[in-house]
N, C-alpha and C positions, 0 to 999 in steps of 0.2 A: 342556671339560677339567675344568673346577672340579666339576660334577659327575656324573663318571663311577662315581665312589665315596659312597655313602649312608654316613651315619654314624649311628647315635641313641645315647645315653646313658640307662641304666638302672641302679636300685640293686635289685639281687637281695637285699638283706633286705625289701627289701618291696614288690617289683613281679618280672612275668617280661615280657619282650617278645620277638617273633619276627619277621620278618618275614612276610607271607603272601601277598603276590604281587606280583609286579614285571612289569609289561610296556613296553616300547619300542614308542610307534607314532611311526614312521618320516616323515620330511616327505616321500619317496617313497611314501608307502601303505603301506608293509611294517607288519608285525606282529610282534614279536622277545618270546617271552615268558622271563622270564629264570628260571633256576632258583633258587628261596627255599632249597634245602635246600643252596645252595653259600655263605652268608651265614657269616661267623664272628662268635664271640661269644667275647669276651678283654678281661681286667682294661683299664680306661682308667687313662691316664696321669694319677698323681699328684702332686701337691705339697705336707705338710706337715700334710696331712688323708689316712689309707690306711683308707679305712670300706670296701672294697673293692668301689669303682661297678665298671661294666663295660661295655661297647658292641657293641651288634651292627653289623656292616657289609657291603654286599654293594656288589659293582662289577659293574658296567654292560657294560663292554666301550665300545669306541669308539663316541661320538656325533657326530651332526651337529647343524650348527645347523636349528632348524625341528625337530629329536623332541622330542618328550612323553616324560617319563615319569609312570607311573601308575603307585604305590606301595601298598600298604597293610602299615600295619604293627601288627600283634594287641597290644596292652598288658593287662596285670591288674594292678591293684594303686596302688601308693601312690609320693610321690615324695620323701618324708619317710624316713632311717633309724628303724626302730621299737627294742623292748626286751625281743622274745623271740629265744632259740635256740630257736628251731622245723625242723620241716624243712622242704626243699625243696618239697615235694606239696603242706603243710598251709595253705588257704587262709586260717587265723588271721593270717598273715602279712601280706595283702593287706588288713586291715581299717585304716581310718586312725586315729589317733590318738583323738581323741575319737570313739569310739564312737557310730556308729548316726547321726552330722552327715556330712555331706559338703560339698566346696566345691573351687573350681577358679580357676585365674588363666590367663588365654587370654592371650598375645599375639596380634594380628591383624594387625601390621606382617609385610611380607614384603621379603628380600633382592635378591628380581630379582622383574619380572613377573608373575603371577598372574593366571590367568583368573578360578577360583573359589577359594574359601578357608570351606571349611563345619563348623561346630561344634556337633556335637550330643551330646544328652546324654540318655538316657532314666531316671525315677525314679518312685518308685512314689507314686498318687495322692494319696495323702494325707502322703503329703512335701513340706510347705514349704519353695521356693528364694527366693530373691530374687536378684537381676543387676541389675549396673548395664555400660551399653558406655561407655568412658571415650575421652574424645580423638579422636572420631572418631563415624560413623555403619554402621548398620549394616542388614540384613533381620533379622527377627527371627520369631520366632510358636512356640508353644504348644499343641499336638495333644496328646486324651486318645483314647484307645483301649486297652479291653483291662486295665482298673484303672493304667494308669500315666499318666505325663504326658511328652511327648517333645518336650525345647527346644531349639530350632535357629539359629544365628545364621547369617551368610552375607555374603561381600564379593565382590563381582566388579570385574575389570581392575583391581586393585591394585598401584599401585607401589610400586618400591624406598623408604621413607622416608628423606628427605632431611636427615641430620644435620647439627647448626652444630657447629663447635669449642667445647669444653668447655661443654658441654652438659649437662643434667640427665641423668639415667636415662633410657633410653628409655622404661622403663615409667612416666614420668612424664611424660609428651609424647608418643607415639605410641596409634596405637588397642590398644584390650585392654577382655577381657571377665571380672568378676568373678563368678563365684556363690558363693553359699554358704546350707546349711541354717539355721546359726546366726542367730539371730536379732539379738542384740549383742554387741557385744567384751566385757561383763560377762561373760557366759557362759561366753566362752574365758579370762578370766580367771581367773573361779571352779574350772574346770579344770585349769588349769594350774596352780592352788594346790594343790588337792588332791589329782594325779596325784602330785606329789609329796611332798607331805606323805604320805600313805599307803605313799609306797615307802619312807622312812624317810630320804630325801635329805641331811638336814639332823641327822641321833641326833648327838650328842657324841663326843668321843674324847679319853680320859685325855693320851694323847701332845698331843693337837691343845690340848687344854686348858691342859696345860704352859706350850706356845709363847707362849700369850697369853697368860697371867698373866705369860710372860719378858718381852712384847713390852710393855705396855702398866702394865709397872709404873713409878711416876714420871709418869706421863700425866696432863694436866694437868686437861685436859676432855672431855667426849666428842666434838667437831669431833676434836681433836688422836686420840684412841685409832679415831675411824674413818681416819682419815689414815694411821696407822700400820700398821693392821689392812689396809687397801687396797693401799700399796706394798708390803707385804711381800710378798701374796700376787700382786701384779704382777710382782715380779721376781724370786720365786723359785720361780715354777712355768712351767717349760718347756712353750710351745708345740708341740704335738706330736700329732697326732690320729690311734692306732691301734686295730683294735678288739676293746675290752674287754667284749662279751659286754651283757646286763642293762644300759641304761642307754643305747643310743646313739642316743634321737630326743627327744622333751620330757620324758622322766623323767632327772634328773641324778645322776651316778655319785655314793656317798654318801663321807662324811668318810676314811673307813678308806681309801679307795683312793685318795683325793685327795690326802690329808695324806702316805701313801705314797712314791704312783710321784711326785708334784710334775711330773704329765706330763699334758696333756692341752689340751683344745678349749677354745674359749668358756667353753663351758656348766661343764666340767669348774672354771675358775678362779672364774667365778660360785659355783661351790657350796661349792666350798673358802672364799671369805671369808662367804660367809651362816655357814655352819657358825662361822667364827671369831669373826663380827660377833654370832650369838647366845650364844655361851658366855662372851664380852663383856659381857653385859645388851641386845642391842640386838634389838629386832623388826626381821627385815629376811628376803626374799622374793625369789625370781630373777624377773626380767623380758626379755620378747622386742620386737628389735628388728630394722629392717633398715636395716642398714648400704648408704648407697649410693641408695636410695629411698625414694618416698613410702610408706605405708601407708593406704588406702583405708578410708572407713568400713564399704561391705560387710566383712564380716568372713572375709576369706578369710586364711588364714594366709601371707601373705606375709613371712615372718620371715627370715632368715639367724644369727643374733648371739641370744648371749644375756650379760643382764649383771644389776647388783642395782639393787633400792631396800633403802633401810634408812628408819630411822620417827625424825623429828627430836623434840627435848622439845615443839616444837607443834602436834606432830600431822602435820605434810607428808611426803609421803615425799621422798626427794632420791635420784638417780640416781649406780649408781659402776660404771665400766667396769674391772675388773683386768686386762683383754685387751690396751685400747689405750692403757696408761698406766704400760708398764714403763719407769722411769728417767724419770720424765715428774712437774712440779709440781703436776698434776690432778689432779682425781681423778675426774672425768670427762672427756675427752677433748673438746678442741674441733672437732675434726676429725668430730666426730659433733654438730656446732649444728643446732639445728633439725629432727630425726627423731625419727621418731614411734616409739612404746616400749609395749609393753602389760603393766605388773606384773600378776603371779599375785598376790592379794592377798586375804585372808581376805573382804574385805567387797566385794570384785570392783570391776573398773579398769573406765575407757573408753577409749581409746586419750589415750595423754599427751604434749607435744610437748617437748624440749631447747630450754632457748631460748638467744638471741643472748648470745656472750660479751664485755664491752666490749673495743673495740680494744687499747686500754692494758692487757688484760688479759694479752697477746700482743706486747707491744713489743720492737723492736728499734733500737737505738741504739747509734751509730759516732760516735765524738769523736775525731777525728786532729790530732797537729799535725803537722809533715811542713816538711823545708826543699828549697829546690830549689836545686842547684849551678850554676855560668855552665857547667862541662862536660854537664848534664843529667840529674845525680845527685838520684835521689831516698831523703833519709831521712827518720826518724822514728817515730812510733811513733802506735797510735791506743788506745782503750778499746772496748768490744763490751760492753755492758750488756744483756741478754736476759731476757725474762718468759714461763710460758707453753709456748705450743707452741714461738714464736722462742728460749726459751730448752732445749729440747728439741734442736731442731736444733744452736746450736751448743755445746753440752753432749756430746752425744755422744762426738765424740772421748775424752774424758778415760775414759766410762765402757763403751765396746768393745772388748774384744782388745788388745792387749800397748800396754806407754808410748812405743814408737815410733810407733805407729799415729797419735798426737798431733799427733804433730810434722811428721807427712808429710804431716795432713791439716789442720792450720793453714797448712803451708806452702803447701799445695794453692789455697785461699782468695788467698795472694801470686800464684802462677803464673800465676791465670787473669788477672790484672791485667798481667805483663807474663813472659814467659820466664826476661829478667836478675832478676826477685826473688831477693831473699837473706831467709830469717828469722833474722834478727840473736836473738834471744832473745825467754821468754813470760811471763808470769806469771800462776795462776787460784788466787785463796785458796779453799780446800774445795771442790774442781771433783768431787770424786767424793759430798759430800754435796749431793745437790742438793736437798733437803728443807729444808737450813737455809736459802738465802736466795739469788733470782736471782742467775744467775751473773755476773761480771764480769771480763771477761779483756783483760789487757795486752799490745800484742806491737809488737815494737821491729823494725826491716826497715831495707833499703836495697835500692835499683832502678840499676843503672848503667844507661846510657842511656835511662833514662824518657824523657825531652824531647828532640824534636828538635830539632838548635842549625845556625842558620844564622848570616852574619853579622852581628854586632847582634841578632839575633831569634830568642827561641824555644819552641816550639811544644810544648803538652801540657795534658791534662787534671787536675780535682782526684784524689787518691785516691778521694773517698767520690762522684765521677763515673764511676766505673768499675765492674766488676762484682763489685768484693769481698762475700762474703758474700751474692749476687744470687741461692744455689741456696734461703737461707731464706724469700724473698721470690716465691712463686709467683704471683703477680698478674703478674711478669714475661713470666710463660710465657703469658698471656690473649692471645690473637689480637686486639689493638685495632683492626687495619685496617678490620676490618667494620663497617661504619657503624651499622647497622640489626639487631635480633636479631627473630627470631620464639617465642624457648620460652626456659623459664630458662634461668640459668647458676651453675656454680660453681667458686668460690678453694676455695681447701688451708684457708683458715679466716681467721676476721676479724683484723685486725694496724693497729698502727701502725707507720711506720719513720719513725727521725729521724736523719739523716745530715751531722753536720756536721765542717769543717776551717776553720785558719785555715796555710794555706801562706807561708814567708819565702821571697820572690823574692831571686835575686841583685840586688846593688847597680844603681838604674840603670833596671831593665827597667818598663813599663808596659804594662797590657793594652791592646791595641789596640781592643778590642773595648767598650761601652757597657756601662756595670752593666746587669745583666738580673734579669729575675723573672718568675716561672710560678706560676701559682694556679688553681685548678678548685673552685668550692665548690658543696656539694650536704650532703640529709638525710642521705645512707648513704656518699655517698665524698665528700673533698677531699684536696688536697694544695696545696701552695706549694713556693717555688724563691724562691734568689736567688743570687746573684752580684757581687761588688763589691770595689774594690782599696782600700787605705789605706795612701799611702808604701808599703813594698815588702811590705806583708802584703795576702794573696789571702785575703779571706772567702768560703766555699762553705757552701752549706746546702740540704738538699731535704726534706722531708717529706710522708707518706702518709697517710690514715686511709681503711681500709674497712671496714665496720661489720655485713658479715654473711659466710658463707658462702656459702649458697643465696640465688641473688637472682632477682627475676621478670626476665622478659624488658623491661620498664618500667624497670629499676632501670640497664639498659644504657647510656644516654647519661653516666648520674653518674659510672659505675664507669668510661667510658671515656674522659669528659674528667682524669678525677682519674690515672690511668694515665698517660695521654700529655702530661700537664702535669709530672707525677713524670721522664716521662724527656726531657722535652723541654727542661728547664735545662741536662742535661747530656748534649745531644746533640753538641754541636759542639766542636771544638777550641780550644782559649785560644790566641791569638798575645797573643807578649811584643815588644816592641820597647827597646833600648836607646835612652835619650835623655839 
């Protein structure tokens, strides 16, 4: 049933595909050859990017288990948006990017099954390829005939690949085959400097001019005038990807259209702040990235994301995302640790890596005091001190959609702790500038029936043991059960969490239970716990650190004792006894 309908996806600016013959052999012997010219071809569904892909699809009719199908489907062209209006006929369209290179990225993993799985590629002889097969093995070989050179790769009885829970990218752990003409990422550097510099990507604009002489007067230094020059252009240019003719693959739409619609892609927000970072005084250059995976040193263009370098007083370039860092204290994104980036750059890049951002650069921290009533009332109030990406997350509210949206979604944060939550009152000094200084927000509550009360005894956890604030903390969400990994893995991005309360018991009551402590120490993750009473004050305390995003599959035991040591303090329920 899954597949009685063929689907493929194609961008008609710069590929055409067809199908060109379909047949069904049958597990009875039959032979059903299906008709190609009943296949339709209709805009694919979009979201938030309308570059206007398309797909062709053709159905089967009912199958059995045990048939084959035997597909071919005719491709030309590119899989890249390019930067002419051309017509439809005109095979200029089909040419890739850099001119007269070629290069390919195979996946070789398959969804079900697989007898054969064959990849070939004819090119003419005196075109140098190079390939590498990654994650895997393969048949390979090399045949000239005829002035070309015809390369072949091939897998047979290939299975389904077997994915772990949060998992890297597949194309970072499963088989896959790279080619490319290009000799080194220099190359593609050097091009993709000057593809744009000659379109004029980056000319000046009186208007655009304006803005930053408004924005950056008073600016103290230049860290402070790229900071400035960065958010602004983060949050005031709309995400939005429709198509604008001239400009829609590695040549980026120039200042006049940017500074304009304040409407666009990646690439579109990358070239708006280059443009504002050079009329600034600043040397700085768009750069390709891929959001999500690795980048290989064949030089295949594996990219998705485009974002900047700009040129520091000692010479380094340093990386700035305007994409993923609207309302956000970065200025490059942590959520992008450890990916690889190729700047377009006058004197040409090699492939450059993001690195690790310190845990504490990302902290989140919970200071509650909190009293607990003999009927099982819980009040008080706590602190939420956030850095970072954690300060991102809980920041938000204040700076999305209308001022009630605040308060229903701090409240939000109370409910998932108990139903009875009440948010008693809030407090966030300059919560809408978040440029001035991590956020630090107050909020005052009351829980009726938090604890359950028996006679003499009663029964509940700390606040900062439960799941408040547990959506900023995605290490949560990691599948610990698994003992054992085989491929990397990765968190939402490196963080520290420090969560502490000091609870007033009613008069009287004693935990039943033995001071406790949980600790897991490691190079890349630890964490600690503790637990302990004094006269009728409940001391609770848990704390995290992990120290990358992307981790090897080696890095698994640290990241998972640190985890389950984190929630293992406050797994269990506090019994109180009156004495």
């Amino acid at each position: 049933l899954a597949h009685r309908v063929i689907v493929y996806d194609y961008d008609p600016l710069t590929a055409s595909a067809r199908f060109d013959k379909v047949t069904i052999y049958g597990s009875d012997g039959s032979v059903r050859e299906v008709d190609a010219s009943s296949a339709c071809d209709y805009a694919a569904p979009a979201r938030a990017i309308y570059w206007g892909a398309r797909q062709i699809m053709i159905e089967l009719g009912a199958l059995q288990p045990g048939d084959i199908i035997d597909y071919t489907i005719a491709k030309k062209g590119f899989t890249y948006a390019l930067l002419a209006d051309l017509p439809a006929d005109d095979d200029e369209r089909f040419v890739p990017p850099m001119r007269g290179e070629f290069y390919d990225i195979v996946p070789f993993w398959v969804d079900y099954p697989t007898v054969n799985k064959i990849y070939s590629v004819s090119v003419p002889e005196n075109k140098p390829v190079q390939y590498e097969f990654y994650q895997g093995e393969c048949r390979s070989s090399v045949r000239k005939a005829d002035g070309r050179k015809l390369f072949t790769f091939s897998t047979s009885m290939a299975l389904p690949f077997k994915s772990e829970r949060n998992m890297v990218a597949l194309y970072d752990v499963a088989p896959k085959l790279m080619l490319s003409s290009t000799e080194k990422w220099e190359e593609k550097s050097l091009w993709f400097h000057k593809v744009n510099e000659d379109y004029g990507s980056f000319e000046p604009l009186p208007e655009a001019q304006k803005k930053v002489d408004e924005l950056l007067k008073g600016a103290k230094d230049n860290m402070e005038k790229i900071s400035i020059l960065t958010h602004w252009v983060a949050d005031n240019m709309r995400y939005s990807g429709i198509p604008m003719g001239k400009g829609e693959g590695y040549t980026l739409h120039n200042t006049k259209m940017n500074f304009t619609d304040r409407c666009g892609v990646c690439k579109d927000k990358a070239a708006l702040l280059i443009s504002m970072l050079r009329m600034a005084g600043f040397e700085a250059y768009p750069a390709m990235t891929m959001a999500g995976s690795r980048i290989e040193t064949i030089p295949a263009d594996h990219f998705n994301h485009c974002v900047v370098v700009v040129k520091l007083e000692d010479g380094t370039y340093m990386p700035l995302d305007p994409t993923w860092v609207p309302f956000k204290r970065e200025l490059w994104s942590s959520a992008e640790q450890q990916q690889n980036y190729l700047p377009g750059i006058p004197e040409g890049s090699d492939l450059c890596l993001t690195p690790v951002s310190d845990p504490m650069n990302h902290y989140l921290k919970i200071d509650a005091k909190t009293t607990l009533a003999a009927d099982g009332t819980l009040t008080g109030e706590f602190v939420v001190n956030a850095e970072g990406q954690s300060d991102g997350s809980v920041r938000s509210p204040f700076l999305q959609g209308y001022a009630d949206r605040v308060y229903r979604a701090l409240e939000a944060q109370l409910l998932a702790v108990s139903p009875q939550a009440v948010l008693e009152g809030y407090s966030c000094k300059d919560a809408k500038d978040y440029q001035k200084a991590p956020i630090s927000l107050k909020i005052k509550f009351s829980i009726p029936a938090y604890a359950t009360i028996g006679e003499g005894v009663i029964m509940c956890k700390p606040l900062v043991f439960t799941d408040i604030y547990s959506g900023v903390c995605s290490f949560l969400r990691v599948d610990t059960s698994v003992k054992e990994r085989q491929y990397a893995f990765k968190d939402g991005c490196s963080r520290y969490v420090e969560m502490k309360e000091i609870m007033t018991l009613p008069a009287g009551y004693k935990m039943v239970q033995e001071a406790a402590t949980a600790s897991a120490e490691g190079s890349v993750a630890y964490a600690s716990g503790s637990l302990s009473q004094a006269g009728n004050k409940l001391r609770a305390e848990r704390k995290i650190s992990l120290g990358k995003r992307v981790y090897e599959a080696a890095d698994w035991s640290e990241f998972r004792e640190a985890v389950n040591a984190y929630k293992a303090i406050a797994n269990n329920m506090l019994v109180f006894e009156k004495r």
